[in-house]
C-alpha positions in Angstrom: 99.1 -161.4 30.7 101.4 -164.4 31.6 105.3 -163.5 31.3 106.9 -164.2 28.8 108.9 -167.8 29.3 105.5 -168.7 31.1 103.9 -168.6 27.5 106.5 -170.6 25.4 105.4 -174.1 25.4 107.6 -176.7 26.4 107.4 -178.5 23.1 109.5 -175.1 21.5 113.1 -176.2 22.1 115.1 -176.1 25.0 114.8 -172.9 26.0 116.1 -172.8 29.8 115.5 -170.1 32.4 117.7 -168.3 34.2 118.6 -166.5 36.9 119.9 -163.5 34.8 117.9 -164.5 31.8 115.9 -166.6 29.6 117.4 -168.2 26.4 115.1 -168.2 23.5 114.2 -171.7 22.1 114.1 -173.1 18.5 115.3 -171.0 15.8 116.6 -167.8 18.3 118.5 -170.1 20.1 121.4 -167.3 21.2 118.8 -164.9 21.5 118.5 -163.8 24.9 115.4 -162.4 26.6 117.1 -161.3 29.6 115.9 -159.9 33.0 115.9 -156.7 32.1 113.8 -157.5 29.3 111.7 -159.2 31.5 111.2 -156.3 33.8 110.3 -154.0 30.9 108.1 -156.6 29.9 106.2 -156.0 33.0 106.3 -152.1 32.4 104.6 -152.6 29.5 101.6 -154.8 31.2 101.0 -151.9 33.8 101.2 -149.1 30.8 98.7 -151.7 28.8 96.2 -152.1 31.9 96.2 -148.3 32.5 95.5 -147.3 28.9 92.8 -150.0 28.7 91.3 -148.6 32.2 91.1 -145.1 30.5 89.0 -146.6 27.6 86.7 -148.5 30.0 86.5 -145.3 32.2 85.4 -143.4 29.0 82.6 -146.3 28.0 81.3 -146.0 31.5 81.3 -141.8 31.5 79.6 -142.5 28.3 77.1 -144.7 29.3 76.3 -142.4 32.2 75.9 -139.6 30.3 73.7 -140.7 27.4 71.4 -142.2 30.4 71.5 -138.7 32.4 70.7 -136.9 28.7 67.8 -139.5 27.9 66.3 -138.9 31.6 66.1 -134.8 30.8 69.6 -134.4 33.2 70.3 -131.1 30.8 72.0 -130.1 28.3 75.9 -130.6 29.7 75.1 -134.8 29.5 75.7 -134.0 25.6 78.8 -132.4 26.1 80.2 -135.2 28.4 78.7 -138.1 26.0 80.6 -136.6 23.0 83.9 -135.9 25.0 83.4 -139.5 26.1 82.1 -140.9 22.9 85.2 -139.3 21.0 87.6 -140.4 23.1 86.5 -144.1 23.2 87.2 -144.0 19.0 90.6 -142.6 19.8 91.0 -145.2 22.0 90.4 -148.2 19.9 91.7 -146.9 17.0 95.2 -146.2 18.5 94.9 -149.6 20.3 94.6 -151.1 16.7 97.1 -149.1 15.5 99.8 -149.9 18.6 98.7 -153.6 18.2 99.0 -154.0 14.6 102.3 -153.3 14.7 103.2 -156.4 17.0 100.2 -158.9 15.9 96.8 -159.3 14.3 94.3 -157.6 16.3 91.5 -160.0 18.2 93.2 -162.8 16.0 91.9 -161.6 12.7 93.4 -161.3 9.3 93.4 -157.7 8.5 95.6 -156.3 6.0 98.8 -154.7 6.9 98.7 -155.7 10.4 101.6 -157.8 12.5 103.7 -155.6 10.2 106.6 -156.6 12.8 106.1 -160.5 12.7 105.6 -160.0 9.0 107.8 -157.9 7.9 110.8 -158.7 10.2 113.1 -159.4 6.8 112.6 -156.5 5.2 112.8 -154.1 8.5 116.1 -155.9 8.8 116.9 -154.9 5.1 115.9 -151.1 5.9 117.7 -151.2 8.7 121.0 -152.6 7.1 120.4 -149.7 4.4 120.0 -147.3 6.4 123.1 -147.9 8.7 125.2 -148.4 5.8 124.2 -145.0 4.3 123.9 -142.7 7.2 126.6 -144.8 9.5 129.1 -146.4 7.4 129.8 -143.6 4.7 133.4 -142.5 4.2 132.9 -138.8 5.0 130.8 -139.5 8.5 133.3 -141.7 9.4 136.2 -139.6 9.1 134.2 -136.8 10.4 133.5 -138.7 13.3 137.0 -139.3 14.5 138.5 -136.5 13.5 136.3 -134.7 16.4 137.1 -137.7 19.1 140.8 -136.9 18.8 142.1 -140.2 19.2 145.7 -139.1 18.5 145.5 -136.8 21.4 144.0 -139.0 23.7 145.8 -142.3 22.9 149.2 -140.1 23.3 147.7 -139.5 27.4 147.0 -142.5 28.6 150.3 -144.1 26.7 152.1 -141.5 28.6 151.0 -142.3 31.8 153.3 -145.5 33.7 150.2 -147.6 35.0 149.1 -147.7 31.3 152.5 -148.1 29.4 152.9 -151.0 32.4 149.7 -152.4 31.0 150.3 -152.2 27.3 154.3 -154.0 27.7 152.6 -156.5 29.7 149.7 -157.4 27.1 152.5 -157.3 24.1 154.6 -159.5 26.3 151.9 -161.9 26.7 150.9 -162.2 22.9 154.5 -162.1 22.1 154.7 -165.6 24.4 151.2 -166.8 22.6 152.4 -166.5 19.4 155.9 -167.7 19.6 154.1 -170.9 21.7 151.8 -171.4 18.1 154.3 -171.5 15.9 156.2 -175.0 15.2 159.4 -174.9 15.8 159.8 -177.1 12.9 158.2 -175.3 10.2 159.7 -172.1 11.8 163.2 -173.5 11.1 162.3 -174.8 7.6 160.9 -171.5 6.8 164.3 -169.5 8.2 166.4 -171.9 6.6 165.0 -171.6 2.9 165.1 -167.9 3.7 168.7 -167.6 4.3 169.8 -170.3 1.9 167.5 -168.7 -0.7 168.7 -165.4 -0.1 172.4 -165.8 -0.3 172.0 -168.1 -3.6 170.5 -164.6 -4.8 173.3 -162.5 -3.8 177.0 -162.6 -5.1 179.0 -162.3 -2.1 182.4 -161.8 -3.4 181.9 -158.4 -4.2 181.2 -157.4 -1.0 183.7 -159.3 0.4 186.6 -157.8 -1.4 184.9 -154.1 -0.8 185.1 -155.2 2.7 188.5 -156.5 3.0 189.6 -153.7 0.6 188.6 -150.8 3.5 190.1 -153.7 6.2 193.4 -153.4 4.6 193.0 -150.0 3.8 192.6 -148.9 7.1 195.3 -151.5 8.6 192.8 -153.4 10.8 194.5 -156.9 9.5 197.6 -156.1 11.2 195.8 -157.5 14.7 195.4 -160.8 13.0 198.5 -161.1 11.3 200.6 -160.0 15.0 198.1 -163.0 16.5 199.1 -165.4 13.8 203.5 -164.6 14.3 202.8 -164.9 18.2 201.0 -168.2 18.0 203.3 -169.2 15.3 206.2 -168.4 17.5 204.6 -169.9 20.4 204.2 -173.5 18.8 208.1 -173.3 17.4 209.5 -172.8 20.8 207.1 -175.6 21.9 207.5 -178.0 19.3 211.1 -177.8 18.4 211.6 -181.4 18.3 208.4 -182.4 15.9 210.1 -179.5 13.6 213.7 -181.1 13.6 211.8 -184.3 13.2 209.8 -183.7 10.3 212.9 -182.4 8.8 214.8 -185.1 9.3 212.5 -187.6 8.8 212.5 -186.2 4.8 215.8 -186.5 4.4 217.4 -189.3 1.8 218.1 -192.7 3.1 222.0 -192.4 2.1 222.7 -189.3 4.3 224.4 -189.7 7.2 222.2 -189.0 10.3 224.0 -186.5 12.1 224.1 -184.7 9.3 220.4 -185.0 9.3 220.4 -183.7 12.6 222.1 -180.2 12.0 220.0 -179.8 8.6 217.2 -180.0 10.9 218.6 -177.9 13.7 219.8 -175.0 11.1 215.7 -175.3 9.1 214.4 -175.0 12.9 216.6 -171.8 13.9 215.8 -170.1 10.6 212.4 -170.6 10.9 212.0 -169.8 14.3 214.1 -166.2 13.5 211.8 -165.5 10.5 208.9 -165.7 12.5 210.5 -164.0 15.3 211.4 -160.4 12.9 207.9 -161.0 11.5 206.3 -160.9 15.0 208.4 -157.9 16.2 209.4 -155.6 12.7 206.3 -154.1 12.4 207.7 -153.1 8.3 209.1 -156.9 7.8 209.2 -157.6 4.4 206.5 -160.5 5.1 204.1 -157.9 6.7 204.2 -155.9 3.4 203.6 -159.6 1.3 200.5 -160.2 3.4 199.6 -156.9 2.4 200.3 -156.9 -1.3 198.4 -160.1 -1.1 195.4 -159.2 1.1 195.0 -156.2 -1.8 195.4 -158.1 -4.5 192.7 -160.8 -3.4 190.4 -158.2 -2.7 190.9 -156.6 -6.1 190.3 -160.2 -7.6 186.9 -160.4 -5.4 185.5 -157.6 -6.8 186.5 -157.8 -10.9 188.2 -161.7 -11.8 185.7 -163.6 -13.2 187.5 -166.8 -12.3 187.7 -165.7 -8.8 184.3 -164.5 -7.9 183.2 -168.2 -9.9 185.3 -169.8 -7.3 184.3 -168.0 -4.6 180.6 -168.7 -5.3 181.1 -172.4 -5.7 182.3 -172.4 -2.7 179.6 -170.8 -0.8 177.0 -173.0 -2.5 178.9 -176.5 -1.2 179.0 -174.9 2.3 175.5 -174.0 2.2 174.4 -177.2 0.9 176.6 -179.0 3.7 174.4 -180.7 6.4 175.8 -179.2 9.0 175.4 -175.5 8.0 171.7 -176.5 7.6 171.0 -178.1 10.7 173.0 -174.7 12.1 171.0 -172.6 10.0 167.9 -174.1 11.6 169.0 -174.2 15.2 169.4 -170.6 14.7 165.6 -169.9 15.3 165.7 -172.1 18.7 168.0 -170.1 20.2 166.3 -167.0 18.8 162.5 -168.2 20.5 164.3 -169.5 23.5 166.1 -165.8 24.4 162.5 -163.8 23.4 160.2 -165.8 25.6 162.7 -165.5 28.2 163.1 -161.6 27.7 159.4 -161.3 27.5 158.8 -163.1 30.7 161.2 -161.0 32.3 160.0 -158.2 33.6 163.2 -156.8 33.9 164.6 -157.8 30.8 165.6 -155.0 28.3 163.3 -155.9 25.4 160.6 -154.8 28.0 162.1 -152.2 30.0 163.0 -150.9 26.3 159.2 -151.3 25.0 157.5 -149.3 27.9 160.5 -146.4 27.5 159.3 -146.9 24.1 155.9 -146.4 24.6 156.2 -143.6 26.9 158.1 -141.5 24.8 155.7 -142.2 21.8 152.5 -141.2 24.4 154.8 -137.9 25.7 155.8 -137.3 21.6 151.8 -137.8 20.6 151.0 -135.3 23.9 153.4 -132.5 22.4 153.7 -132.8 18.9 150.8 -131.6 16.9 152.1 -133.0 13.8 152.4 -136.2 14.9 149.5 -136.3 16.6 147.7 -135.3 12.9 149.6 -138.1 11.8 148.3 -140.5 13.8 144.5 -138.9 13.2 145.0 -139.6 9.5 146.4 -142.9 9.4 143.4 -143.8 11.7 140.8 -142.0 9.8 142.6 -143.7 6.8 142.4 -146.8 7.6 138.7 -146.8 9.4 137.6 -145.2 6.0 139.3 -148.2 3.9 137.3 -150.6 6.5 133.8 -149.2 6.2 133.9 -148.2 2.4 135.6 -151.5 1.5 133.4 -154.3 4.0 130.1 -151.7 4.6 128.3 -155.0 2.6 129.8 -157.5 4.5 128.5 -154.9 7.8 125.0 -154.1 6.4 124.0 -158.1 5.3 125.6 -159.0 9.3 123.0 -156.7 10.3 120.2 -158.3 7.4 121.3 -162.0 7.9 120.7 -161.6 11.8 117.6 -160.2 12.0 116.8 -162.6 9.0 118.1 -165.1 11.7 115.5 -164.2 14.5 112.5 -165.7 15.4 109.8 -163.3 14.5 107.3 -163.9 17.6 110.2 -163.3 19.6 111.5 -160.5 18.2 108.1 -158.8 17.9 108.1 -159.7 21.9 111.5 -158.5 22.6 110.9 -155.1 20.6 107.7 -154.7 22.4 109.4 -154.9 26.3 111.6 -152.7 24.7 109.3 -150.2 23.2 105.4 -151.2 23.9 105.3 -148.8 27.8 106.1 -145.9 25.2 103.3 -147.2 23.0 100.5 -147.2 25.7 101.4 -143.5 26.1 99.8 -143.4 22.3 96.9 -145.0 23.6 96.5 -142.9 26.5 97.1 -139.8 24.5 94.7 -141.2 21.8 92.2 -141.4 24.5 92.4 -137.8 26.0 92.9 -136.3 22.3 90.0 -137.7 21.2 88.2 -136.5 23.8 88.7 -133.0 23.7 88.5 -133.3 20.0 84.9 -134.6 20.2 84.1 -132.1 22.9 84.9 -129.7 20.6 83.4 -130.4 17.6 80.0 -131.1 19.6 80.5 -127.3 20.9 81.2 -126.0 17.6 78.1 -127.7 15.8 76.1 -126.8 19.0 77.6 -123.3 18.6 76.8 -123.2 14.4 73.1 -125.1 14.6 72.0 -122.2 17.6 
């Protein structure tokens, strides 16, 4: 029997051989008849040329035996020429019955043979049946993983370092893939609708006077309002002259200019003293107006219509301002710059705080039973949802592949696969019907004495 890529004519496709392989031509192109296969093939030839010696061994012991029995040898030549006789019809008839299944026997068109070849499509139908009924049920599935454990097991090998080293790395890397996808453009078009969208939704002035209410409340203003008297003071001292001047400079035409001057001088002194008690009386009358004010304003943020109107109109012309959009949209650029650099850092904190992370989830699904029943039913769950919901999609990949194969290859590739066990039939067949037809021979020799 020639091998296998030996009988393919050239004229099938291009099929090329390989070292490791042989890829099929034509229509199961992607359909590899490998070494392996190759090597069982062989199996099979030395199964098929010891089964067919056994018949041939029989025809000869036959042959013998009816010549010994015609030449007067005695009676045992009957014995051996049934026994012999018998086993050569268990012989062909399990040959015809292990060749059928592959091709027609000697070429001829007998029914229900080649069932393979023939009947590839609807062994690939059975076959998707079957594995969606017995494989891809609900209740097997679940079964199935609840006795693997998974929950116990992934919680050990997260806990160990090598592994939570190995899992930080891999997020890091599709962390760096995905961020690299993306578009920074539609990225930052998508961020900035977001936010603008989002706080056109929301009425911020509520919250604002709720939260300058409790700042108040609690005094943390008073920071910002000793900031302001020091850097108010500050300027004064510095710019006592552009005070006196703008003082002066508003003053009538018709008045003289000294007295300009000390209008100017007395405006500068008072104003520098105000802000000078304000700075250092901590109860100056102008603390407790900044207060008063500060409460009222909050008051109005959270219940004055015409306030909260105000306050919204406003937000909308800064949001719809150029500026705050092109800021709005930068914001994601700096966001992807400072996560691909974290995640190519090794010794960055997102990742030192992902493999803590990891860790303590694989020591947490080590020791805590419930969790680790957690885990086990949101697996189960969702493996259930997978195979109940896609078992068709499953089953017809299973149909439309076999569909897909050639079916003198297939019925080749099942055979190295399959066909050495076969032979055993054969051989069996042979030895079966032997004693078979030894026996019956006794037993009508036994009956007709």
């Amino acid at each position: 029997m020639k091998r296998f890529h030996e009988e393919e004519p050239a004229a099938a496709g291009g099929g090329a051989n390989a070292a490791d392989g042989v890829m099929l031509p034509g229509p199961a192109a992607g359909f590899t008849y490998s070494a392996a296969d190759e090597e069982k093939r062989r199996g099979v030839r030395r199964m098929k040329a010891l089964a067919t010696g056994l018949l041939l061994t029989v025809a000869l012991v036959y042959a013998l035996a009816k010549w010994a029995q015609s030449a007067g040898a005695g009676g045992w030549a009957g014995y051996v020429a049934a026994a012999a006789e018998a086993g050569m019809v268990g012989a062909l008839a399990d040959w015809f019955a292990v060749t059928a299944l592959f091709r027609r026997p000697m070429g001829l068109p007998v029914p229900h043979t080649a069932i393979i070849p023939t009947k590839k499509d609807q062994l690939g139908q059975s076959l998707g049946e079957f594995v969606g009924e017995n494989f891809l049920s609900g209740d097997v599935v679940r079964v199935r993983l609840r006795a693997v454990g998974i929950g116990s097991r992934l919680g050990a090998w997260l806990s160990d370092p090598a592994h939570a080293d190995r899992v930080t790395a891999e997020l890091a890397t599709a962390l760096r893939g995905a961020l690299t996808v993306l578009r920074d453009s539609d990225v930052q078009a998508v961020v900035g609708e977001a936010i603008t969208r989002r706080a056109d939704a929301v009425e911020i002035a509520p919250g604002l006077g709720a939260t300058l209410e409790k700042v108040v409340a609690d005094g943390g203003h008073h920071r910002v309002v000793d900031l302001v008297c020091v850097r108010a003071h500050d300027w004064l001292v510095t710019h006592s002259d552009s005070v006196m001047s703008a003082v002066t400079g508003g003053a009538p035409g018709w008045t003289p200019r000294f007295v300009d001057r000390k209008v100017g001088e007395r405006v500068y002194k008072e104003l520098l003293r105000f802000v000078t008690e304000t700075r250092d009386m901590p109860d100056h009358p102008a603390r407790g107006a900044v207060d008063r004010f500060l409460t009222d304003f909050a008051r109005d943020l959270q219940s004055d219509e015409d306030t909260r109107a105000r306050v919204e109109r406003l937000k909308s012309e800064v949001l719809g301002r150029g500026e705050v959009q092109d800021v709005i949209a930068s914001v994601w650029s700096s966001v992807r710059a400072m996560i691909v650099a974290a995640a190519e850092d090794e010794r960055s904190e997102l990742r030192l705080r992902t493999r803590a992370s990891i860790l303590s989830l694989g020591a947490r699904m080590t020791e805590d039973e419930r969790l680790r029943r957690k885990v086990d039913g949101w697996l189960e769950d969702a493996a259930v949802y997978v195979v109940t919901t896609y078992r068709n999609e499953i089953t017809a990949l299973i149909t439309d592949t076999v569909a897909g194969w050639d079916a003198e290859h297939t019925s080749r590739k099942i055979e190295a696969h399959i066909g050495r066990d076969l032979q055993f039939i054969r051989i069996n067949g042979t030895v079966v019907g032997a004693l078979a037809g030894l026996l019956i021979y006794t037993a009508s020799r036994l009956l007709g004495a």
